[in-house]
N, C-alpha and C positions, 0 to 999 in steps of 0.2 A: 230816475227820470231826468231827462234833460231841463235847465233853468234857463231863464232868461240872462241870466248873469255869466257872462263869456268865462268870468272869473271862477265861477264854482265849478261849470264844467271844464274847465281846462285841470284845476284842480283831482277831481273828479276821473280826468285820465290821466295824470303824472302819478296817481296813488296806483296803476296798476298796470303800466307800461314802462318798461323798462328803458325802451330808446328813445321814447318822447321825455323822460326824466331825465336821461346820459346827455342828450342835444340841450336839454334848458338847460343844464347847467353849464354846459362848453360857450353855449351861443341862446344866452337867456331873449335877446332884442329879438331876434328874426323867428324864432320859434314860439314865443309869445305874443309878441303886438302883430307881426306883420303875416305870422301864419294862423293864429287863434283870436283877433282880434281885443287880445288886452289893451287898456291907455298903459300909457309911460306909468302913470302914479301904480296901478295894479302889479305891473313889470316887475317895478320898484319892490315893493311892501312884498311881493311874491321871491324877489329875490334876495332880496336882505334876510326873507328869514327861513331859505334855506342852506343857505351859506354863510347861515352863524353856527356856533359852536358844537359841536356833536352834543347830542343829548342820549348817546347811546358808549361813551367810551369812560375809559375807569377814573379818568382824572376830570372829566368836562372838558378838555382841553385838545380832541384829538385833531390833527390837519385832516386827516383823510377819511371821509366818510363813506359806506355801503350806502347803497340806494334805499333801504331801509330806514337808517338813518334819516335819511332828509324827509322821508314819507313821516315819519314820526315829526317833524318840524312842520310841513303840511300840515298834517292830523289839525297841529295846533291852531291853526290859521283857517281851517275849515271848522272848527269849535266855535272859535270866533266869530265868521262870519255867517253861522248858522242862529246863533244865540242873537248878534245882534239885528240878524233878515228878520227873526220873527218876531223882534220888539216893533219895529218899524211898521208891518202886518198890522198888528195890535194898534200902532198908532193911529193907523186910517179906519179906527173902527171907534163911531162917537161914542164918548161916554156916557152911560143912562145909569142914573139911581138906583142900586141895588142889581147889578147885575156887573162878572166880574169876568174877565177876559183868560186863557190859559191857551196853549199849545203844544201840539205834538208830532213827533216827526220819525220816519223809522228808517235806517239806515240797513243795508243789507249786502248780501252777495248777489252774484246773476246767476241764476239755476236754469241751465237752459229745459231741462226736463220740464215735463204736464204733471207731474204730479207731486206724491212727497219729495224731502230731502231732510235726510234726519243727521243731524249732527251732533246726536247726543254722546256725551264721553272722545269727542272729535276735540283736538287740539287749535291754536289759531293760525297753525299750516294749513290745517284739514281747508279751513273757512279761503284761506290765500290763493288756492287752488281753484276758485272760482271770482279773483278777482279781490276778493278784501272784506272783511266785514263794514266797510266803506263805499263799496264799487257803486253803489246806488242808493234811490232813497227816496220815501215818498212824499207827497209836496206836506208843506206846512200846515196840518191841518191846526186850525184856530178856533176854539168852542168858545160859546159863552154860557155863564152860569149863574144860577142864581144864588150860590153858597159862596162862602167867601173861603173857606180853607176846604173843597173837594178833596176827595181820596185822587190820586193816579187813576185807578179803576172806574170814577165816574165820571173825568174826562175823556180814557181812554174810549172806553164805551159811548161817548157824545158822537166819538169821529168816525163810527162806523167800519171800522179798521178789523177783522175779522180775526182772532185769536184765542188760540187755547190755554187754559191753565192746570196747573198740578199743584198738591196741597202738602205741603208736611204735617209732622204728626201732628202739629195742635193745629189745623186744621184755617193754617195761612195759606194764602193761594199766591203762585206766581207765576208768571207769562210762561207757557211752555211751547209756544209756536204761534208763528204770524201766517199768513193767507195772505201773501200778496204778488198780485197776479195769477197766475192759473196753480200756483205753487206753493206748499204747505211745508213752511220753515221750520223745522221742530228740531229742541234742544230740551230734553225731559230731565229735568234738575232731581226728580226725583229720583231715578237712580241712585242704585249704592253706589257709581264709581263719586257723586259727588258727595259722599259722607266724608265730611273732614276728621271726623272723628278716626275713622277709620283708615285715611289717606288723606294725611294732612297736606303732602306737596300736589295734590290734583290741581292743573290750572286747564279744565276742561273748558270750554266756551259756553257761554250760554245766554239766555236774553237778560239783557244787563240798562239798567236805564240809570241817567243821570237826568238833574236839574239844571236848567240853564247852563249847562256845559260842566257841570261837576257832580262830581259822585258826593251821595248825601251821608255824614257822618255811620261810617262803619260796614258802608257798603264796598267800599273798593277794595276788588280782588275778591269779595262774596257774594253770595246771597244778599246778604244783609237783610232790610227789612221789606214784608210784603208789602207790595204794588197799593193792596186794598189796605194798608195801615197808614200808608205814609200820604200827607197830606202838603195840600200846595197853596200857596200865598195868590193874590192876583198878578197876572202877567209871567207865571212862569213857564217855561218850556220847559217838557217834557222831551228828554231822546234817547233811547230803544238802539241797542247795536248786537249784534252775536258776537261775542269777543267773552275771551280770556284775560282781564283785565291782571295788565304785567305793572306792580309797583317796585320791582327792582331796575332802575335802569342805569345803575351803576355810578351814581354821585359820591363821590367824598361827603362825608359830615360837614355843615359851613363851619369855616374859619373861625376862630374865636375871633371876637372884636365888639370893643365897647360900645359902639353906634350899631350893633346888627343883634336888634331883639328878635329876630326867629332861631338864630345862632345860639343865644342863651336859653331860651324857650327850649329846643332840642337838646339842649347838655342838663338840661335840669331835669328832664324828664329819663333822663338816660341813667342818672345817679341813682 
């Protein structure tokens, strides 16, 4: 759905138009401020950080980028500016004794069909083909609760947000399709093509949630842990995408060097 912030839908259409992406970057001023009504400062921060360093090439270092590329640079800036819209939310909501603030938000394709659309065992072309597991999203929903550490499952349930789950064998449940709009988004994790066991390089899509903008220890690029196990702190968001989540994006190992403790941290772990 469209925002009030000229910023996120401009966003919002460079992630799935290819000549409105090819024009920003040739003639970022006239295509942004004076056709989509960005300010200068938006322009700016929009352009800086699509026209920094490939985040998709083998060295980090490529000149020339796919449109891909810069959508992945996007992505990042729409992370951002989603995590921190709904802290802001949260802010103009007063603080009461015993009761704790959280958020959730679901991010999607455009399915022009009235009915299903199943994507199960469907790749993250399958999903691009409609636009993006990005191309829309529904507004912020913002719960409050009376528990301080909720499961996912009994915020997501606060928002009225209509969805199906599916259970592996010990009998965890995870989101198997959303309901939004006239449209039933389904991604059925339980199938065998998702046994890793069995097919370990499966990088099928499916409903995939992160924390305040990051995947939560051991979930990226899986399953990981059920929705109804995993629990949330006050003020976190919650966000829901269909994606294939890719953690190869072709980075060199960091550089050894005595001042860069993530450098030494990754070599030690590698020994």
């Amino acid at each position: 759905m469209k925002t009030k912030s000229n910023l996120l839908n401009y966003i919002s259409h460079l992630m799935h138009n290819d000549d409105a992406l090819h024009k920003f970057s040739i003639d970022p001023i006239t295509t942004s401020e004076k056709e989509n009504g960005l300010t200068k400062a938006e322009r700016a921060v929009l352009r800086r950080t699509i026209q920094g360093l490939s985040n998709n090439s083998v060295n980090g270092y490529s000149l020339q980028r796919n449109l891909d590329s810069y959508r992945r640079s996007l992505r990042l800036l729409q992370n951002v500016l989603c995590n921190v819209g709904s802290k802001m939310v949260m802010d103009t909501i007063e603080e009461t004794k015993g009761k704790y603030t959280f958020g959730v938000q679901v991010f999607c394709p455009i399915v022009t069909k009235t009915s299903d659309e199943d994507f199960t065992c469907k790749k993250n072309n399958d999903v691009d083909k409609f636009g993006g597991a990005y191309r829309a999203s529904t507004r912020i929903y913002t719960v409050t609760s009376d528990k301080f550490n909720p499961t996912i499952k009994e915020i997501l349930d606060a928002t009225g947000i209509p969805y199906g789950t599916v259970h592996n064998k010990e009998g965890q449940g995870f989101v198997s399709s959303f309901a939004l709009g006239s449209v039933n988004i389904t991604a059925d994790i339980s199938n065998s093509c998702y046994d890793l066991s069995k097919n370990p390089d499966a990088d099928f899509v499916f409903w995939f949630y992160s924390v305040n903008g990051r995947a939560n220890p051991g979930n990226s690029g899986q399953a990981g842990q059920s929705f109804t196990k995993t629990t949330l702190t006050p003020n976190d968001t919650v966000i829901w995408q269909l994606i294939a989540p890719d953690t190869k994006y072709g980075f060199k190992s960091c550089a050894p060097h005595e001042d860069n403790v993530y450098a030494k941290t990754i070599r030690q772990k590698a020994k």
